[in-house]
C-alpha positions as CSV (number, residue, x, y, z in Angstrom):
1,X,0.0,0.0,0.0
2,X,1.5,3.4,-1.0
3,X,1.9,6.7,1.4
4,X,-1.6,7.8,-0.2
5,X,-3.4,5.1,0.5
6,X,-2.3,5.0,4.0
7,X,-3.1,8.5,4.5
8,X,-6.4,8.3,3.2
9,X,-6.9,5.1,4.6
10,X,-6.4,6.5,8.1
11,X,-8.3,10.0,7.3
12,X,-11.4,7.7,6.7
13,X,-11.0,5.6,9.7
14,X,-10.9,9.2,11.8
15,X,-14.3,10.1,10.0
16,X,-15.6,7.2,10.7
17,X,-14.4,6.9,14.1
18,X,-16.4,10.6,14.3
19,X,-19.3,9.3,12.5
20,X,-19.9,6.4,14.8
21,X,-19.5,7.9,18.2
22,X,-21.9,10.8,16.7
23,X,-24.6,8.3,16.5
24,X,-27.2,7.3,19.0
25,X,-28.7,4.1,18.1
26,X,-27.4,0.4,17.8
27,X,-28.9,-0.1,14.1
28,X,-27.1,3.2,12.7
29,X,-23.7,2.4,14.0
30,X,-24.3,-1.3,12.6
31,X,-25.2,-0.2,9.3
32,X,-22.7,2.7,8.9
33,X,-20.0,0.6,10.2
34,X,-20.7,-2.2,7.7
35,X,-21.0,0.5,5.0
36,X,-17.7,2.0,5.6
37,X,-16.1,-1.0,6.0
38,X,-16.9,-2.4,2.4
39,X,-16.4,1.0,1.2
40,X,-13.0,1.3,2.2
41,X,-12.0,-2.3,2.0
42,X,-10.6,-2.8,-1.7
43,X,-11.5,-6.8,-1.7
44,X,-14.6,-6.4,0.0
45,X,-18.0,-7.4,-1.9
46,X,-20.4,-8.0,1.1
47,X,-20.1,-7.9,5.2
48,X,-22.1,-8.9,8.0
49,X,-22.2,-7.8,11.5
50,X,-23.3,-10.6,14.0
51,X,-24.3,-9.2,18.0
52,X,-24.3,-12.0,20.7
53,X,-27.1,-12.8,23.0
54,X,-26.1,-14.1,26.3
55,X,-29.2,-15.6,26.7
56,X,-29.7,-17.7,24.0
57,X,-25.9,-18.1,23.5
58,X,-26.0,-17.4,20.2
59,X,-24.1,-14.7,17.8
60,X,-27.4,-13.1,16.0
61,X,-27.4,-11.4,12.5
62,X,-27.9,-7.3,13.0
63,X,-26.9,-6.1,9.8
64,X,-25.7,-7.2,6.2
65,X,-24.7,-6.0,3.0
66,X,-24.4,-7.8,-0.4
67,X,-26.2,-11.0,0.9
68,X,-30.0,-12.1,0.2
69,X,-32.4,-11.5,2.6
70,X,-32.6,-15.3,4.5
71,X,-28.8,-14.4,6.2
72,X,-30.7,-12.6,8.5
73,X,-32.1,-15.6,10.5
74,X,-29.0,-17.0,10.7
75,X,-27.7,-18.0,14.2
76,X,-24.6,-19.3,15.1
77,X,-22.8,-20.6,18.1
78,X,-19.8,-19.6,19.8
79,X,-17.1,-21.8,17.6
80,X,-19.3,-22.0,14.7
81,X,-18.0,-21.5,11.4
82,X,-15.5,-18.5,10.4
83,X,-17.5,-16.3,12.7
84,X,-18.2,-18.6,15.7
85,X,-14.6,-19.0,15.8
86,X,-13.4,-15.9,15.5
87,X,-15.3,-14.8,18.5
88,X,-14.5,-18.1,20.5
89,X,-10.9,-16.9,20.3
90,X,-11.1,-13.4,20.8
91,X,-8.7,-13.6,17.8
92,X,-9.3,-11.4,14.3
93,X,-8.9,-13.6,11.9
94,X,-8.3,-14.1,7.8
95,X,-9.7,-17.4,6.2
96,X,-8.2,-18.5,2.4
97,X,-10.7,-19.8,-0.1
98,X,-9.5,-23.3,1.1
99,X,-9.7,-22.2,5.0
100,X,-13.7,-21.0,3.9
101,X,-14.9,-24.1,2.9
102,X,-13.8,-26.4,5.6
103,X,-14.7,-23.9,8.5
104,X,-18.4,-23.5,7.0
105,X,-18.2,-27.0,6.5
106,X,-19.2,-27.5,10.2
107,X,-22.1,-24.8,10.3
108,X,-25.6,-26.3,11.2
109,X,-27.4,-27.6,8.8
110,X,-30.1,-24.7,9.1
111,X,-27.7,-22.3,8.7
112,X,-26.1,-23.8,5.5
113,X,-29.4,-23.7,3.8
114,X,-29.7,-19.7,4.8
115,X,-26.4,-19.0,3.7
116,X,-26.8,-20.7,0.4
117,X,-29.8,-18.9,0.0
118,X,-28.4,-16.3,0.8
119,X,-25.9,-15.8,-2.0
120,X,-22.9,-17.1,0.4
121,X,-22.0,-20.7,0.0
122,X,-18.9,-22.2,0.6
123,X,-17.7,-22.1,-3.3
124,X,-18.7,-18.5,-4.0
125,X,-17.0,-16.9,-1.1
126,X,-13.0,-16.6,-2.0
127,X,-11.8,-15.2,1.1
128,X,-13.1,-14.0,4.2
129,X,-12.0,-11.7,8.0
130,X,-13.7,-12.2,10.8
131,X,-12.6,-9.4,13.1
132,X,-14.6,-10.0,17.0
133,X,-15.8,-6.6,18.6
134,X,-14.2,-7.2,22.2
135,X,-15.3,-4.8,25.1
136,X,-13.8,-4.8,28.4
137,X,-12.1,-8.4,27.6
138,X,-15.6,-9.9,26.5
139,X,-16.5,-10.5,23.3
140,X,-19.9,-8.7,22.3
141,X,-20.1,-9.3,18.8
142,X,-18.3,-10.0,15.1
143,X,-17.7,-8.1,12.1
144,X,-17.2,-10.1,8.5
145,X,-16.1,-8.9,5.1
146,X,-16.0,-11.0,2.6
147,X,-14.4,-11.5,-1.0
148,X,-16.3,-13.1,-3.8
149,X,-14.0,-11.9,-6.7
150,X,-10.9,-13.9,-7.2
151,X,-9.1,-10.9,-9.0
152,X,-8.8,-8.6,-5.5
153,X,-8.4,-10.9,-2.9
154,X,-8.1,-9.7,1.2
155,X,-4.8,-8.9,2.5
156,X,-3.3,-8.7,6.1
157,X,-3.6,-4.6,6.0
158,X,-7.4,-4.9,5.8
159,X,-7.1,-7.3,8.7
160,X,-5.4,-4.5,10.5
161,X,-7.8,-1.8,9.3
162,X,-10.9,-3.5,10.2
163,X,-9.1,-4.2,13.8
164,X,-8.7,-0.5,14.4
165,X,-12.1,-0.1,13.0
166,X,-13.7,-2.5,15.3
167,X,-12.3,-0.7,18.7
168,X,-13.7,2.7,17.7
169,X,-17.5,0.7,16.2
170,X,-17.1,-1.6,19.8
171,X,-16.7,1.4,21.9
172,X,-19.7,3.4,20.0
173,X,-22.2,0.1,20.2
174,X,-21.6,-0.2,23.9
175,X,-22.6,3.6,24.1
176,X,-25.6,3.6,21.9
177,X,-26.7,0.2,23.9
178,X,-26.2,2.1,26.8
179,X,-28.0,4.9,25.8
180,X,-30.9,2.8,24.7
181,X,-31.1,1.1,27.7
182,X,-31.3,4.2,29.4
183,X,-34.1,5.9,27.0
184,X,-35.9,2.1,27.9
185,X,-35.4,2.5,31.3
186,X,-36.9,6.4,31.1
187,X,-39.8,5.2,29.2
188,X,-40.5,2.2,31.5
189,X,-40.5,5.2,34.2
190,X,-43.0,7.3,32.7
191,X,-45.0,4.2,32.6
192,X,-44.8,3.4,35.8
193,X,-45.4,7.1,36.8
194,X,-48.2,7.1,34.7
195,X,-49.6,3.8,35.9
196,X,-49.0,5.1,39.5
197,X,-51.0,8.8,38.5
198,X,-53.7,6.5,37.2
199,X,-54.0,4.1,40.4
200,X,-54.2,7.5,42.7
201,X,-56.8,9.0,40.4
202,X,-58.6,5.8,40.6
203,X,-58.1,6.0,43.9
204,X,-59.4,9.3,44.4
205,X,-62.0,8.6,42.1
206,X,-63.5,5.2,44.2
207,X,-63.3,7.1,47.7
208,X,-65.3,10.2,46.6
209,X,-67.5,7.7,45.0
210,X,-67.9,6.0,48.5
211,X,-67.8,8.5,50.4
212,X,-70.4,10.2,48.3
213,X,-72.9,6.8,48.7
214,X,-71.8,6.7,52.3
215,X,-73.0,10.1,53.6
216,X,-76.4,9.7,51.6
217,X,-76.8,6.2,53.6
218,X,-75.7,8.5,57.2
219,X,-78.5,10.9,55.8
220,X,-80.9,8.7,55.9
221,X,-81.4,8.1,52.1
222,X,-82.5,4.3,50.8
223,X,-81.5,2.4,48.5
224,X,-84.0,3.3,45.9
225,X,-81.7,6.7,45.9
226,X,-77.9,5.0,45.7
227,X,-79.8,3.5,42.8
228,X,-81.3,7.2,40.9
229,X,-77.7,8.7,42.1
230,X,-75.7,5.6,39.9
231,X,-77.9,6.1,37.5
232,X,-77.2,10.2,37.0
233,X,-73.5,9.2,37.4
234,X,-73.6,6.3,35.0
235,X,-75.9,7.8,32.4
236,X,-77.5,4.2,32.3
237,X,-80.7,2.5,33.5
238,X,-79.7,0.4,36.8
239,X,-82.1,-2.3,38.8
240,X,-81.3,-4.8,41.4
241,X,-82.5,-8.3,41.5
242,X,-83.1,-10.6,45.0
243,X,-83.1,-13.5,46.2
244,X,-85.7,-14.5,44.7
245,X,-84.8,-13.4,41.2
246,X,-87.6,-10.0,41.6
247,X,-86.7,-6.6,40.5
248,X,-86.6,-5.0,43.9
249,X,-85.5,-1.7,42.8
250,X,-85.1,0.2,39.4
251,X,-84.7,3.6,37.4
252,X,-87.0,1.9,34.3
253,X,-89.7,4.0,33.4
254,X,-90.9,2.0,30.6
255,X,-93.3,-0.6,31.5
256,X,-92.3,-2.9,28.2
257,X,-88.1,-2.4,28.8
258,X,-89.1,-3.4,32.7
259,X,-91.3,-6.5,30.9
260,X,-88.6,-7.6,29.2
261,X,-86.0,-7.5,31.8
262,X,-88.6,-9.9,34.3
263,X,-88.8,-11.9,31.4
264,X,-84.7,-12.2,31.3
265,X,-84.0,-12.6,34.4
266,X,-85.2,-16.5,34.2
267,X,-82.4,-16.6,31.3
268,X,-79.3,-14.9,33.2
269,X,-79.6,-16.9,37.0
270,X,-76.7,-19.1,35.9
271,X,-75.1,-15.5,35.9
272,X,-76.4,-14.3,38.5
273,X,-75.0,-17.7,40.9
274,X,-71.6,-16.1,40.0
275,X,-69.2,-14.1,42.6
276,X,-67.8,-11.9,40.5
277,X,-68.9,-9.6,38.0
278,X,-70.4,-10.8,34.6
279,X,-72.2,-9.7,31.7
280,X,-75.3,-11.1,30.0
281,X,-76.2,-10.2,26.9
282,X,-79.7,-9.8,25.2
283,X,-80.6,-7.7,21.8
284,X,-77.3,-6.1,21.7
285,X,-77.8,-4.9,25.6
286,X,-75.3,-5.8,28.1
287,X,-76.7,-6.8,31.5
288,X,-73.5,-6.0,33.4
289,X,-74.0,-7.7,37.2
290,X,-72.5,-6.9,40.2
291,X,-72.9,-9.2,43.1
292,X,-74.2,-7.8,46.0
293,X,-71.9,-9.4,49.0
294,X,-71.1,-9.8,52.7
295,X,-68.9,-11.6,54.2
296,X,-68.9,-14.1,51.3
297,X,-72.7,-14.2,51.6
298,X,-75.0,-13.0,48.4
299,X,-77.5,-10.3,49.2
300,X,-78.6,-9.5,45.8
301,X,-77.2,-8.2,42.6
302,X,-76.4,-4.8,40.7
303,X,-77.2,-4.7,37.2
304,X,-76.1,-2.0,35.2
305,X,-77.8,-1.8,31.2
306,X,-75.3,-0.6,28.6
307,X,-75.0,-0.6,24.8
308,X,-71.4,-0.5,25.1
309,X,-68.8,-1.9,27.4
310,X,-68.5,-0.3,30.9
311,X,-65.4,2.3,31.1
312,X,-62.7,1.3,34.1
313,X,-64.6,4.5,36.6
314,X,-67.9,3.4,35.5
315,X,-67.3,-0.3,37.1
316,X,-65.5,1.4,39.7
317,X,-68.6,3.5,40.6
318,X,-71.1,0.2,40.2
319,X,-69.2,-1.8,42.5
320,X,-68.6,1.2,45.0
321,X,-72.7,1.4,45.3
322,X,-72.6,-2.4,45.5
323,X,-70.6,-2.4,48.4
324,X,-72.9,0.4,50.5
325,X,-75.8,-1.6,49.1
326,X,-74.6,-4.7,50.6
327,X,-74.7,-2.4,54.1
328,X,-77.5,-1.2,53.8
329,X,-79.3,-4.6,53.3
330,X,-77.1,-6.1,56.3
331,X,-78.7,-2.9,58.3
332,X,-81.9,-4.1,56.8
333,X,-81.0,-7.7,57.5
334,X,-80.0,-6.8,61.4
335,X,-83.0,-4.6,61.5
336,X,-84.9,-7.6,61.2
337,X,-83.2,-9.9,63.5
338,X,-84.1,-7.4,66.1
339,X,-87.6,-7.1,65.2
340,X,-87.8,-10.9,65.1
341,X,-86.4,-11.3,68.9
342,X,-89.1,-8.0,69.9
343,X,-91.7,-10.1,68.6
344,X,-90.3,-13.4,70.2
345,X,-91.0,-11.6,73.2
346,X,-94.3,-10.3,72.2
347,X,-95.3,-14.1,71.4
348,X,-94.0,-15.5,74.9
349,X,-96.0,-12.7,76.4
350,X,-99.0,-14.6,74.8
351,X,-98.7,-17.6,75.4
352,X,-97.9,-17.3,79.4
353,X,-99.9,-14.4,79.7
354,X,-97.5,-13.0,82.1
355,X,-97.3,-9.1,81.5
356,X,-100.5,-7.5,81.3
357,X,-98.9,-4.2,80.3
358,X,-96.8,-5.2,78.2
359,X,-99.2,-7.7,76.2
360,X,-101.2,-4.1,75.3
361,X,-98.1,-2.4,74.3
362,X,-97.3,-5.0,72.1
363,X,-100.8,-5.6,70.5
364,X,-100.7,-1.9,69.9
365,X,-97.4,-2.3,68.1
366,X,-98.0,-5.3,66.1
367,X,-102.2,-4.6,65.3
368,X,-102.7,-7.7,67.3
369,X,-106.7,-7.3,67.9
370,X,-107.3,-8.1,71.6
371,X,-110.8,-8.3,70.7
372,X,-111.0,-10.3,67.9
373,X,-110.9,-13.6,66.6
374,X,-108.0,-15.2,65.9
375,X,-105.9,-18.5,64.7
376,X,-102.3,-20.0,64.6
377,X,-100.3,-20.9,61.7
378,X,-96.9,-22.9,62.9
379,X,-94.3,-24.6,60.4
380,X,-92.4,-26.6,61.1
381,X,-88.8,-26.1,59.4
382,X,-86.4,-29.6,58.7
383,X,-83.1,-29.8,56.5
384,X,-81.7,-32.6,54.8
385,X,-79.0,-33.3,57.2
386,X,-76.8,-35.1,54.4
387,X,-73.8,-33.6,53.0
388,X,-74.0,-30.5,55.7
389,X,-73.5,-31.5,59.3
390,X,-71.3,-29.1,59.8
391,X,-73.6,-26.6,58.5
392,X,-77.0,-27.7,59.0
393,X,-77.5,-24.9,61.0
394,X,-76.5,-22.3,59.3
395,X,-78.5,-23.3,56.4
396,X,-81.1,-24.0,58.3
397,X,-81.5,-20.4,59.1
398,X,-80.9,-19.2,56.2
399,X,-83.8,-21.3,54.2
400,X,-85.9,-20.2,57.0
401,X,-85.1,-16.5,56.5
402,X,-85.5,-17.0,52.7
403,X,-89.1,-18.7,53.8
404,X,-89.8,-15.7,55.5
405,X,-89.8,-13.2,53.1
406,X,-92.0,-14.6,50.5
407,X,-94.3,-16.3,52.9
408,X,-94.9,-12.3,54.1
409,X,-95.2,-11.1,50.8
410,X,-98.1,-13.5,50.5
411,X,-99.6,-12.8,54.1
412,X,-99.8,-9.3,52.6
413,X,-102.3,-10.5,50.2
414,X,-104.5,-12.6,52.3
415,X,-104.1,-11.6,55.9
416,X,-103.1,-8.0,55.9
417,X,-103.4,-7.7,60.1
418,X,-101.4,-11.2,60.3
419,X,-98.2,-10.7,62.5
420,X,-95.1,-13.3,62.1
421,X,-92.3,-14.4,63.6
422,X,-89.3,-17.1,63.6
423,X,-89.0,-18.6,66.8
424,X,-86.0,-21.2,66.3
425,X,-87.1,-23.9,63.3
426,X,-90.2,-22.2,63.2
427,X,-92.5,-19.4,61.4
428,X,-95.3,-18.6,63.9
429,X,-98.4,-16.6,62.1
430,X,-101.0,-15.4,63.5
431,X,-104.3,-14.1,62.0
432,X,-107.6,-13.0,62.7
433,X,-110.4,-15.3,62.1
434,X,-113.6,-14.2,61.1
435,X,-115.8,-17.3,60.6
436,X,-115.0,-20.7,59.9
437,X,-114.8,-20.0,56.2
438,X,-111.6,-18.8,56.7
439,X,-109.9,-22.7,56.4
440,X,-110.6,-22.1,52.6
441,X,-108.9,-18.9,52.7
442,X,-106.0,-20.7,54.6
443,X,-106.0,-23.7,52.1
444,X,-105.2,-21.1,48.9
445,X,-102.9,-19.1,50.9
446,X,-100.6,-22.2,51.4
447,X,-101.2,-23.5,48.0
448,X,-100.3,-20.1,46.7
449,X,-97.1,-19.9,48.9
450,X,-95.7,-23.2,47.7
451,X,-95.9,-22.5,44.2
452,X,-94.2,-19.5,43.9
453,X,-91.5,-21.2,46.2
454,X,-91.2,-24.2,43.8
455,X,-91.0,-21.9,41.3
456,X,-88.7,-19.1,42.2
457,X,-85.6,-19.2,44.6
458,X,-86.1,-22.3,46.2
459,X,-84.7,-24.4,43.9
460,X,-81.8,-24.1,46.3
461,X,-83.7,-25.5,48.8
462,X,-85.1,-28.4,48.0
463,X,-83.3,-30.3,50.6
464,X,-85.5,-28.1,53.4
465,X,-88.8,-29.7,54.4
466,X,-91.5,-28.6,56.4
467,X,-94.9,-29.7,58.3
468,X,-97.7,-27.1,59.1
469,X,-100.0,-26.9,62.4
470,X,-103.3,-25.0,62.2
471,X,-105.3,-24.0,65.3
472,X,-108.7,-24.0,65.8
473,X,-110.5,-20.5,65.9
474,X,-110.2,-19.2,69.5
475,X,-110.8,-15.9,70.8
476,X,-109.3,-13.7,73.9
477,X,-105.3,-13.7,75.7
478,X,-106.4,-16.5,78.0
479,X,-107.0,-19.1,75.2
480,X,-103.4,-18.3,73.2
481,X,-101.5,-20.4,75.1
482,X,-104.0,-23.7,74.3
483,X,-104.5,-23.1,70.6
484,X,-100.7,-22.0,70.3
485,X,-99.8,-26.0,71.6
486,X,-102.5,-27.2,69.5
487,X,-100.9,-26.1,66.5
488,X,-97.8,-28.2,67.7
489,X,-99.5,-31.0,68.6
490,X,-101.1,-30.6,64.7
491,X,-97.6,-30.8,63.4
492,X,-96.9,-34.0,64.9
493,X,-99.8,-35.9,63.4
494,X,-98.5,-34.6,59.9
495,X,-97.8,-37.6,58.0
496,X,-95.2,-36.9,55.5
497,X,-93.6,-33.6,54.1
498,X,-95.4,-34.3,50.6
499,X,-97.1,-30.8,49.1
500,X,-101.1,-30.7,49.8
501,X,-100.3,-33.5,52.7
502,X,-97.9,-31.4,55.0
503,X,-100.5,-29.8,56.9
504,X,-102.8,-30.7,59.1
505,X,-105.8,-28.4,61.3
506,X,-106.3,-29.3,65.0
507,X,-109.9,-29.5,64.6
508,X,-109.5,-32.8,62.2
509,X,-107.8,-34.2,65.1
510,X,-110.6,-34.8,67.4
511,X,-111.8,-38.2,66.2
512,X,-107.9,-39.3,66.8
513,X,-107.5,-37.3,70.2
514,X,-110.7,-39.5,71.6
515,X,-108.8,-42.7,70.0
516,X,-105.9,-42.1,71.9
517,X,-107.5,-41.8,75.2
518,X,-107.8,-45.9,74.4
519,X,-105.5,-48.6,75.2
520,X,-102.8,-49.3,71.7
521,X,-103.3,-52.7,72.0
522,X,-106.8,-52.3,71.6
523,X,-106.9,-50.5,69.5
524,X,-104.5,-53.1,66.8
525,X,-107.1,-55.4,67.8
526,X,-110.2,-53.4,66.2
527,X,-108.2,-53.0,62.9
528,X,-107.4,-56.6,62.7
529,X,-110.6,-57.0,63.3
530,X,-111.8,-54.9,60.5
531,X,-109.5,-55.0,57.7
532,X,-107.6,-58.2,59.0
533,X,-109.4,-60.1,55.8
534,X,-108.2,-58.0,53.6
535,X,-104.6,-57.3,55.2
536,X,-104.0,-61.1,54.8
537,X,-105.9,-62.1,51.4
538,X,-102.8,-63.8,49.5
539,X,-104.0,-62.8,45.8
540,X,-102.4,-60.2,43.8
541,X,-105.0,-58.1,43.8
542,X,-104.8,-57.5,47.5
543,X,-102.4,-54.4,47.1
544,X,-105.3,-52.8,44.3
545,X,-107.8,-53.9,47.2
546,X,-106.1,-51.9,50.0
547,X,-105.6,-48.9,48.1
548,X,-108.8,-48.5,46.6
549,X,-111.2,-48.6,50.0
550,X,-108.9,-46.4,51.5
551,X,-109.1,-44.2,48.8
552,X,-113.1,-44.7,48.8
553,X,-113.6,-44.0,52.6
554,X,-111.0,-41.1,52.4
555,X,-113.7,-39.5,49.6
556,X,-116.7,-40.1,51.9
557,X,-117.4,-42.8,49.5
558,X,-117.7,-40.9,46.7
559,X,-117.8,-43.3,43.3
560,X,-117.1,-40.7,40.9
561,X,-113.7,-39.1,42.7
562,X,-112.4,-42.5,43.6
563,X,-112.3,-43.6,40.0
564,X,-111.1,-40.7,38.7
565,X,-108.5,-40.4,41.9
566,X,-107.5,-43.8,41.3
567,X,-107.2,-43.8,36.8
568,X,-109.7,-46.8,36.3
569,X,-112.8,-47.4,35.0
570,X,-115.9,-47.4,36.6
571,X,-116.4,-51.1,35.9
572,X,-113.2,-52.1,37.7
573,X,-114.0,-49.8,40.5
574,X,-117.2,-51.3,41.1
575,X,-116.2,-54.8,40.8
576,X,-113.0,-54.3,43.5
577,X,-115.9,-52.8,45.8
578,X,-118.2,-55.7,45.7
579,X,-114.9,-58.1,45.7
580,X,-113.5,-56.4,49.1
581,X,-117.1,-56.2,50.4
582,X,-117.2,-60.2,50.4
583,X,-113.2,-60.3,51.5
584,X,-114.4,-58.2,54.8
585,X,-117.7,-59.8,55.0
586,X,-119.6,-56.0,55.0
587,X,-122.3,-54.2,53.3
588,X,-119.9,-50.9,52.2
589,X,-123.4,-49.2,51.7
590,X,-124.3,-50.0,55.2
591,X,-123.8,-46.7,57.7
592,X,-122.3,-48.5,60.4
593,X,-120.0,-50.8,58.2
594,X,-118.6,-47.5,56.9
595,X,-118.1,-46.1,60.1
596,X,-116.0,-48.7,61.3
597,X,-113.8,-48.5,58.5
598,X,-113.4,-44.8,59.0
599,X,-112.4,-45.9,62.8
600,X,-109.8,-48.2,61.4
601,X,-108.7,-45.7,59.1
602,X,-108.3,-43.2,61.9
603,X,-106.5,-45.6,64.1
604,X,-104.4,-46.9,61.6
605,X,-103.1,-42.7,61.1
606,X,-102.8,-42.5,64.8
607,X,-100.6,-45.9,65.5
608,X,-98.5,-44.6,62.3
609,X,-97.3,-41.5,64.2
């Protein structure tokens, strides 16, 4: 090399020393490096500049110059080819045509392929340097040149050049890496600065929201008014549902978008079982729910009606009224418990008739008639015990409680002066009685009670069971205690939990109350003496038998019910009465025939219990 291309040589390598440290960011330096390298670099027809990854262990392609496009996913280990050993040994290094093709000889198979595609195979490349960019006695990377034209091959001088290159490019990558990091580290910063802002604004946000709900509950406001005040901050309709799946409250003012929500809600209770917020979706309307919670326990839920999806405040305000909602129905729920243990006391009052004073004070408080007629309504409240030892009374409690509430929605209806309590398993009602057609009223009120429980909330329930006492009219303090026991005692002679069978009136007791003034034994004795025929006829039939004169008698011998009661034809009905009149050896027509059955039917009930 002559004195001018020395000169020049080394006039270049200051610019580009000047060029590289004036640049900022890792892919400029790369490419400008690789640039001026080939550019000054006589044998030079293409370069690559490989950066290592300590993770992956690998030396990984950041720029390239007269190659195809596939060199770029080549990846190479330490040791690997011309480049992989070049960094291995810390070494700069020259390879002959010769030296090319046995070094790439041991490249991975996937990165012989890319090469080749990439216009570098083994036969094409006539020379090659492989110059390792070393910082602080650690290798951080490699830069190649090399020589496809036979005519100018590389030469020990450009080994040197790219050398000196290489400290100055080394020394700028470390500082633009450094620098990147940095600007990474700033913007990672603002982030979190910016996440931080956010959190406190949220923050700020949720406890004005609270405290806002808060102080309208410590002002006496209701719930009906968190739920007009979400509304006015959400800018959406807003209702809550309860236990029992109603609408309890709601900002709807259109009776056909209220229709259609009572409609839904039978379609969304799987959603509305969940813990945590959900959305249902109807006619491109989002139901979004809220749980309503206490201490892991579900009082009810939000629902929130929106065309769009809820913004981040706007869920933060819904479950902020959740949460004093959820208070204000555990006030509700306590407020009740207190009531409940007020009347408890009222009741006991009653029944011993102990406190004069405060019997009046308490009939004036409930609208308990001193005056008038009245009745008493106990049931009798049993769980499943299966599967819930440890909680069967907690969930007792809690199916009794759930009892409650529709049972006085429907006392409402039929018995608006009724009072009722829960005294332990049981719901004690009292009404007034104004003539003895008030059974019938008593007989629909039940029927009506049961089927909105089988078919609303108490699916739940179906492992809870109950028996129902009814009390004979009675009238004045003095009798409360007597018909309040007689109710009991009515429970006890309740056969079976069955709907239409669990209830019983004291009055249809009296046959069986004079029975059991008798002796047991004699009493076995007339049954077998009545029915023993029957009880011991050894044909097949003997089961149709039994069934159908029990059936007949229960009727007061009424054909036409019994056949329908029982699904057969007259014909059959009439011949299994004539067969079972010759089993017993009675006229079934004949009045006192008839009343001995009854008597053994009676008994029979009695010695069952």
């Amino acid at each position: 090399m002559d004195n001018k291309s020395k000169v020049w040589k080394l006039e270049s390598l200051l610019k580009t020393g000047e060029i590289l440290n004036s640049k900022q960011d890792t892919n400029t330096i790369l490419d400008t490096l690789l640039t001026k390298s080939i550019k000054l670099i006589e044998g030079a027809d293409a370069g690559a500049i490989f950066l290592y990854n300590k993770k992956e262990n690998l030396l990984i392609m950041r720029a390239f110059k007269g190659m195809g496009d596939s060199v770029k996913d080549v990846k190479l280990k330490p040791g690997e080819s011309m480049t992989g050993l070049a960094f291995e040994s810390k070494k700069a290094l020259i390879f002959s045509k010769e030296e090319v093709k046995n070094t790439m000889a041991n490249m991975r198979e996937s990165n012989t392929k890319l090469a080749i595609k990439g216009n570098v195979s083994p036969s094409k490349v006539k020379g090659s340097i492989c110059c390792p960019l070393i910082y602080r006695d650690k290798g951080i990377g490699v830069l190649v040149i090399d020589n496809f034209n036979s005519k100018v091959s590389l030469k020990e001088e450009d080994l040197e050049f790219l050398k000196a290159i290489s400290v100055q490019a080394t020394i700028a990558i470390m500082n633009a890496q450094n620098f990147e990091r940095e600007i990474e580290n700033n913007k990672k910063l603002e982030r979190y600065n910016e996440i931080i802002k956010n959190q406190r604004n949220k923050y700020k946000y949720a406890t004005n929201v609270h405290t806002k709900f808060t102080d309208m509950v410590l002002n006496g406001r209701k719930i009906e008014d968190i739920v007009i005040e979400l509304k006015k901050l959400l800018d959406r309709d807003i209702f809550i549902v309860d236990l029992f799946y109603n609408v309890a409250y709601h900002t709807i003012k259109e009776d056909k978008k209220l229709n259609i929500i009572n409609e839904q809600i039978s379609n969304f209770i799987g959603y509305l079982n969940k813990k945590e917020k959900t959305i249902y979706k109807y006619n491109e309307i989002s139901y979004n729910i809220f749980p309503i919670m206490v201490n892991k326990e579900t009082l009810g839920w939000l629902c929130v009606l929106s065309e769009t999806n809820l913004k981040e405040l706007d869920v933060i305000t819904a479950e902020r009224a959740s949460t004093i909602i959820a208070l204000e129905l555990l006030k509700q729920k306590e407020l009740s418990i207190m009531e409940q243990s007020l009347k408890g006391d009222f009741l006991n009052s009653l029944i011993f008739n102990s406190n004069p004073y405060y019997i009046k004070k308490g009939s004036k408080r409930y609208g308990f008639n001193l005056k008038a007629s009245h009745m008493i309504i106990i049931i009798d409240f049993t769980l499943d015990k299966k599967d819930m030892e440890d909680e069967y009374d907690k969930e007792l409690r809690k199916a009794i409680n759930n009892y409650y509430q529709i049972l006085n929605e429907k006392l409402k209806l039929y018995f608006k002066s009724a009072i009722s309590l829960i005294k332990g398993n049981m719901i004690v009602i009292i009404i007034e009685a104004f003539s003895k057609e008030e059974n019938k009223k008593i007989d629909k009120f039940i029927n009506d009670f049961e089927k909105k429980c089988d078919s609303l909330y108490f699916n739940n329930f179906k492992k809870c069971k109950y028996k129902i006492g009814i009390s004979d009219i009675f009238k004045g303090v003095d009798n409360f205690k007597k018909s309040y026991y007689n109710a009991l005692e009515a429970i006890k002679m309740v056969k079976n939990y069955e709907k239409g069978k669990n209830y019983i009136y004291y009055k249809d007791l009296e046959i069986k109350r004079f029975l059991m003034n008798n002796d047991f034994n004699e009493l076995k004795t007339f049954v077998n003496k009545i029915l023993g025929p029957l009880n011991t006829y050894e044909k097949s039939s003997k089961k149709d038998f039994l069934e159908t004169l029990k059936i007949y008698i229960q009727t007061n011998c009424n054909w036409s019910k019994t056949k329908d009661l029982l699904h057969i034809h007259g014909n059959t009905l009439t011949y299994r009465l004539r067969r079972i009149s010759e089993i017993l050896d009675i006229d079934i027509n004949d009045y006192n025939d008839r009343l001995r059955l009854q008597i053994a039917y009676e008994i029979i009930e009695l010695l069952d219990h």
